[in-house]
N, C-alpha and C positions, 0 to 999 in steps of 0.2 A: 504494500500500500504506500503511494506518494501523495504527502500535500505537498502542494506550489504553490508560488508566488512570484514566479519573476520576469511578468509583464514589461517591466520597466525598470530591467537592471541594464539594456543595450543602451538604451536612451539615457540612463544617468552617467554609464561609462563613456557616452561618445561627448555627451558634455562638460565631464570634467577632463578629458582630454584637451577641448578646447581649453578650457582654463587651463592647464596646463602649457599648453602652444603660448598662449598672450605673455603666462609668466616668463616661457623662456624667452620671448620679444624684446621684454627689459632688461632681459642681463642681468635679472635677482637672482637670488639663492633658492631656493626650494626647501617651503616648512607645509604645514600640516593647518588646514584650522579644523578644529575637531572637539565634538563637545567633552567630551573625558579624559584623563591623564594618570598614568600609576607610576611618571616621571618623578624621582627625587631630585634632581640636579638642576640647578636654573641655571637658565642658557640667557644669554648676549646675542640676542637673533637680530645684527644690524642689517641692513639690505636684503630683508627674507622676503618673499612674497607667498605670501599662504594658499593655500588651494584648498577647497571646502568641498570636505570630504564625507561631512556628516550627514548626509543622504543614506547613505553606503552600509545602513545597520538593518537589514532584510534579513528574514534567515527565509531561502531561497526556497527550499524543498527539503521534505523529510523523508528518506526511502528506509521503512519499516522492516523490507526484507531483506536489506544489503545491511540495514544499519548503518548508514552513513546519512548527512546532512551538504546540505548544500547552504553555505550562509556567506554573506559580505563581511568585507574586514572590520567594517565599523561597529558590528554587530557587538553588542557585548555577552559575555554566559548569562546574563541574567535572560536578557531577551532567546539564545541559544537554547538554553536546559528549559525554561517555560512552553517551547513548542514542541521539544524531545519527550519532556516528560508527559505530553497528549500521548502518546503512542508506546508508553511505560520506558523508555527510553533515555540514555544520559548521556551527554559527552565524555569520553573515554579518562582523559584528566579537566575535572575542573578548578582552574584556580580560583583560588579564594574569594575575593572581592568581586562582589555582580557588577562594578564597575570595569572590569577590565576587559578589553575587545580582546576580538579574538584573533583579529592581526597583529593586536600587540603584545600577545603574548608568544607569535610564533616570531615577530621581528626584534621581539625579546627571547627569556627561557619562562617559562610557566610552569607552573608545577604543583602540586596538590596529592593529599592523602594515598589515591591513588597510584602516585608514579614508582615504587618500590616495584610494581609490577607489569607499567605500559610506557614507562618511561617520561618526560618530561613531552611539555604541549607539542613540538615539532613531529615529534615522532607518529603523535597520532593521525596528520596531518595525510592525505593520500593525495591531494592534487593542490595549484594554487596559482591562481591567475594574475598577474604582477603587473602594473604599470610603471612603463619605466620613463626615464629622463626626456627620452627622446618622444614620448606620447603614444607611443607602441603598448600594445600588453603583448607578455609572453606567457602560456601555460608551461607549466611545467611539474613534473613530476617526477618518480625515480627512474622512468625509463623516457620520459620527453624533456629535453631540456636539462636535463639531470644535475648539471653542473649549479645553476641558479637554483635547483631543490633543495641539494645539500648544501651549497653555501649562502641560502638566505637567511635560516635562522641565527640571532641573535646577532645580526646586520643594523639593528635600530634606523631599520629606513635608508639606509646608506649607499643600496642599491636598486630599491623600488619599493613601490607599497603596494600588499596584496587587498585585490579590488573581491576578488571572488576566491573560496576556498573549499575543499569537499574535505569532510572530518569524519573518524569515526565513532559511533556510539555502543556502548554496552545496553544491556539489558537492565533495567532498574527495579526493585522491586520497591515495596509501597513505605517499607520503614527501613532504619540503621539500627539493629544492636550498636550501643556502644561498650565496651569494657577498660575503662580506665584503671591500669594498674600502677602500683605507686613504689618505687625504687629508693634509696639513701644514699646510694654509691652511683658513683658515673659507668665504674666500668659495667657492672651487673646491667646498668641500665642499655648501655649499647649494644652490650652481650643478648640483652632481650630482643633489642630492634632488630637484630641480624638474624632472630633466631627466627621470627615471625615474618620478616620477608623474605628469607627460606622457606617458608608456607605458602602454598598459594589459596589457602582453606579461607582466609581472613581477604576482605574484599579494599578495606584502607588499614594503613598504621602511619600514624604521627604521635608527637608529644611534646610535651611541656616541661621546660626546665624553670622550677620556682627562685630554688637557690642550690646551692651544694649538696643537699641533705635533703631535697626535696623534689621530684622527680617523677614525672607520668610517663606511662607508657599509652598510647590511645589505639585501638584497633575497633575496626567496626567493620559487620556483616549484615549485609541486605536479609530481610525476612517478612513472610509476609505477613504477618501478624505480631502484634505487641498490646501485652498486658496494658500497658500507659504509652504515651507521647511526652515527652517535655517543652515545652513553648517556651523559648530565649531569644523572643522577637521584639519582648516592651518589657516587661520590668524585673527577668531574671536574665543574670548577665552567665553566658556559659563555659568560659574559660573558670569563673569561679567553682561552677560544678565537678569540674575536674576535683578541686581536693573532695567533693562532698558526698561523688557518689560512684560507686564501683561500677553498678550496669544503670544502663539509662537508655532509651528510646527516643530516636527522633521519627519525624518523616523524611523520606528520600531527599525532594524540595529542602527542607529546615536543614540538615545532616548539611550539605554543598554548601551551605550561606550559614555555618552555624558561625564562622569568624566575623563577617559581616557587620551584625548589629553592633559590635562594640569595635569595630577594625581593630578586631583581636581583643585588646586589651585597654590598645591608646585613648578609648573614647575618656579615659581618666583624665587625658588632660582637656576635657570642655565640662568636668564634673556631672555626668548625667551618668556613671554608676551610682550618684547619690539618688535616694529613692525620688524624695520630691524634685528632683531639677528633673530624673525622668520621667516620671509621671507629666511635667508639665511640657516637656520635649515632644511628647506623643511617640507613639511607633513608628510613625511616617517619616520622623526625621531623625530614627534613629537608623543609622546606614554609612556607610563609606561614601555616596557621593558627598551628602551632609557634612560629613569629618574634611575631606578633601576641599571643599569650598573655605569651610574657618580655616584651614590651615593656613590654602595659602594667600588668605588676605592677612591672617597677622602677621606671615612672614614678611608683607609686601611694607605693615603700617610699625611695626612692633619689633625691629628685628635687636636682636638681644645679643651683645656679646660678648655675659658672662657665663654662656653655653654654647654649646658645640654641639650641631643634630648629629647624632649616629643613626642610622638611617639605614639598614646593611641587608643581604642575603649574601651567607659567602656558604660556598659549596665544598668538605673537605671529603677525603677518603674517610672511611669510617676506620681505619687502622690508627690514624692521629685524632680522633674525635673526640678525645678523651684528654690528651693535651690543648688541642682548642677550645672546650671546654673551661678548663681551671684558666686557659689565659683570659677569658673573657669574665672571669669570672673576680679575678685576682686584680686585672689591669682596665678595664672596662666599668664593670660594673651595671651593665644596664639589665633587667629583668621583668619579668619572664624572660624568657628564650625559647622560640617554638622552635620543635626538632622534626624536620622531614625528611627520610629515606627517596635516597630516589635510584635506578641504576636504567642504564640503555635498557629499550628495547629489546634487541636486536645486536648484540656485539658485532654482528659482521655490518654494521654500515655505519660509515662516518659521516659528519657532520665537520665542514672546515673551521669555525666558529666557535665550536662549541668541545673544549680543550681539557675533557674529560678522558680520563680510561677507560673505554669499556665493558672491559672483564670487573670493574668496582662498582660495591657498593660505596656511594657518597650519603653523608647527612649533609642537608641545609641546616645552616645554623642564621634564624631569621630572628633583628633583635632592631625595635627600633624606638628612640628615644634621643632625649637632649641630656647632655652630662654637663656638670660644671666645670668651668676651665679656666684655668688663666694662662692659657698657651697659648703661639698663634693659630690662628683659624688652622684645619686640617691635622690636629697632632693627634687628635687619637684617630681618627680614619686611617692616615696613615700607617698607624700603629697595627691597626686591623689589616689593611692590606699587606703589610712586610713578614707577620704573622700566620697569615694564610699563605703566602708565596715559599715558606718554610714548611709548612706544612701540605705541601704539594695540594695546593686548591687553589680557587677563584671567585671571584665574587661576581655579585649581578651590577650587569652597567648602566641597572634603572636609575641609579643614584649616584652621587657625586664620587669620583676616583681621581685620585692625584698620582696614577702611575707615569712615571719619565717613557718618553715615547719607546727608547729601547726596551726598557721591561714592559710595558704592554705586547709590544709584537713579539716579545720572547715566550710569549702566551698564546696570542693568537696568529694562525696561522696567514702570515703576511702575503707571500707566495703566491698561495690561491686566493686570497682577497683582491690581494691586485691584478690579479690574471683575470678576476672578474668584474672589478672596478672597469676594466679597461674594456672588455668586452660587452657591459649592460652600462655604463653609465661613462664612456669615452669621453664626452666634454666637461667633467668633474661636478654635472651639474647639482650633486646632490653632495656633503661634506662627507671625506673620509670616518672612519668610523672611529679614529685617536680623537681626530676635531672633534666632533661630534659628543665623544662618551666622555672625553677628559678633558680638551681646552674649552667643553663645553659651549663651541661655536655656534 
């Protein structure tokens, strides 16, 4: 069984093409205008010209018996998984936040509960239609175009923006078992994580690092019936359930967006885990676009600097994860810390970009917050990034990086970046990806 919808996805592509041709007339730079961002980094976008792009959030067709989707880049999971889920259905990784598109998580890394077992968002990806520099789309896939397949993700636009994309989806059933187990020791706790994504019985595992001595394991399995539900959509906050309750039920829906209402944890800082400022927030604005808008007008009116945002997802082997741990714990300080497993797909296929080993299991270690400082701006980012680079990992280049241009490309694969730089975006029309992710051009 297919729903459609994509009457008028040739007519919005041939039009933003033209916008695109005008832009290139003036000899601007090439940006994005687009309603949503899960951008940390602010950019100096001088001589940009924007192309408006937010039309482009369709989700196109649902094929029930292939299990795959057909959706636009703009589209976010929230609008994605609301149409999959008609036909019990889910995107194969969803990331956290209903605000994130779902081109931008393949021209990023995405990643979610799920990926210990399907790997990070690119992977799930089966086709993807790309507009480039020159106003052309290219499809491309692992056997058309190939080379633009595996070296688009984690491109942040660098090389073109996917207009149109075909995904795949699992089967969803109506609730999540959750079982939240609770650990005292780092290593016991890894030793768990590894042990459970050596199972494939368990449908998601992530968890929660409180402090030292305090420590979740989170696993959950689709089923179809549950004694209760718990609703953590208006005035229970569900990170805090974690120390409270060993099993717990959501719905399939709730379970994908359980981080959502409180963007994890951070909603602390606009005080609506206190009960009456939520009550009087309502549910409707309790959400990630929500958090996302105060943030960054205080950043714009407010900017503080006797703190320093840490703002991070950094990716290690799970063999050092336990030294990365006590250093964030010892030299940092910022907490929570959600804990994600993730590993390839598929060992046999590369990804130029994306500067992982594939025979490993990695944790993401996701931590974000302002620390107090009185050092120059970047000393503890910094800290974080030379730290991980020792500990053979990487971080995400959603947010600000201060790596020196030779240690960035001593990471990513320079080689074939420029082989396709030069091939998909010949007149530089779009900024390299150093500019771009670190001088923040």
């Amino acid at each position: 069984m297919t729903s459609s919808n994509c009457a008028t996805y040739e007519q919005r592509r041939e039009h933003l093409i033209g916008e695109l041709a005008a832009a290139r007339s003036d000899g601007a730079g090439i940006g994005l205008a687009k309603t949503t961002s899960n951008l940390f980094r602010h950019r100096q976008q001088t001589g940009t010209k924007r192309i408006d792009v937010r039309s482009f959030h369709h989700v196109l067709s649902v094929d029930a018996d292939r299990r795959t989707a057909e959706v636009e880049g703009m589209a976010t999971y929230e609008e994605l998984a609301n149409e999959t889920l008609k036909f019990g259905l889910l995107p194969t990784v969803v990331p956290q936040l209903k605000t994130i598109t779902i081109g931008g998580a393949i021209s990023g890394l995405g990643i979610e509960s799920s990926s210990f077992k399907f790997g990070l968002v690119h992977e799930t990806v089966e086709e993807m239609e790309i507009l480039l520099a020159d106003g052309s789309t290219v499809i491309c896939s692992a056997t058309q175009n190939p080379d633009l397949f595996f070296g688009f993700p984690n491109s942040y636009g660098t090389l073109g923006y996917v207009l149109r994309l075909k995904v795949k989806l699992i089967p969803a059933r109506k609730f999540v078992k959750l079982t939240h187990t609770k650990f005292t020791e780092a290593r016991k706790f890894f030793e768990d994580i590894a042990a459970r994504c050596a199972n494939s019985s368990v449908d998601y595992v992530d968890g929660v690092v409180f402090n030292g001595s305090e420590m979740y394991v989170s696993t959950g399995e689709f089923v179809d019936d549950a004694p209760f539900a718990s609703d953590y959509t208006y005035m229970k906050v569900f990170y805090q359930s974690i120390r409270q309750r060993h099993i717990d039920y959501l719905t399939a829906h709730d379970y994908i967006w359980r981080w959502d209402t409180d963007w994890f944890w951070c909603s602390k800082h606009f005080y609506v885990q206190y009960a009456p400022v939520r009550l009087l927030a309502t549910k409707w604005l309790l959400n990630s676009k929500t958090y996302q808008r105060i943030m960054r007008l205080s950043h714009k009116v407010m900017p503080n600097s006797s703190t320093e945002s840490v703002i991070q997802d950094v990716d290690i082997p799970i063999e050092h994860a336990i030294e990365f741990l006590e250093f964030l714990l010892s030299e940092i300080g910022v907490l929570p810390i959600w804990i994600c497993p993730f590993r390839s797909y598929d060992p046999r296929v590369a990804y130029d970009l994306c500067p992982f080993d594939r025979e490993e299991l990695y944790i993401n270690f996701g931590f974000w917050d302002t620390v107090p400082s009185t050092q120059p701006d970047g000393y503890f980012n910094r800290k974080i990034e030379a730290k991980a680079l020792a500990a053979h990992g990487t971080k995400g280049l959603y947010s600000t990086a201060y790596y020196d241009e030779e240690t960035f490309w001593q990471m990513y694969d320079r080689r074939a970046y420029q082989a396709l730089k030069s091939k998909y975006d010949p007149r530089r029309s779009f900024r390299d990806l150093y500019e771009k992710t670190v001088k923040r051009m």
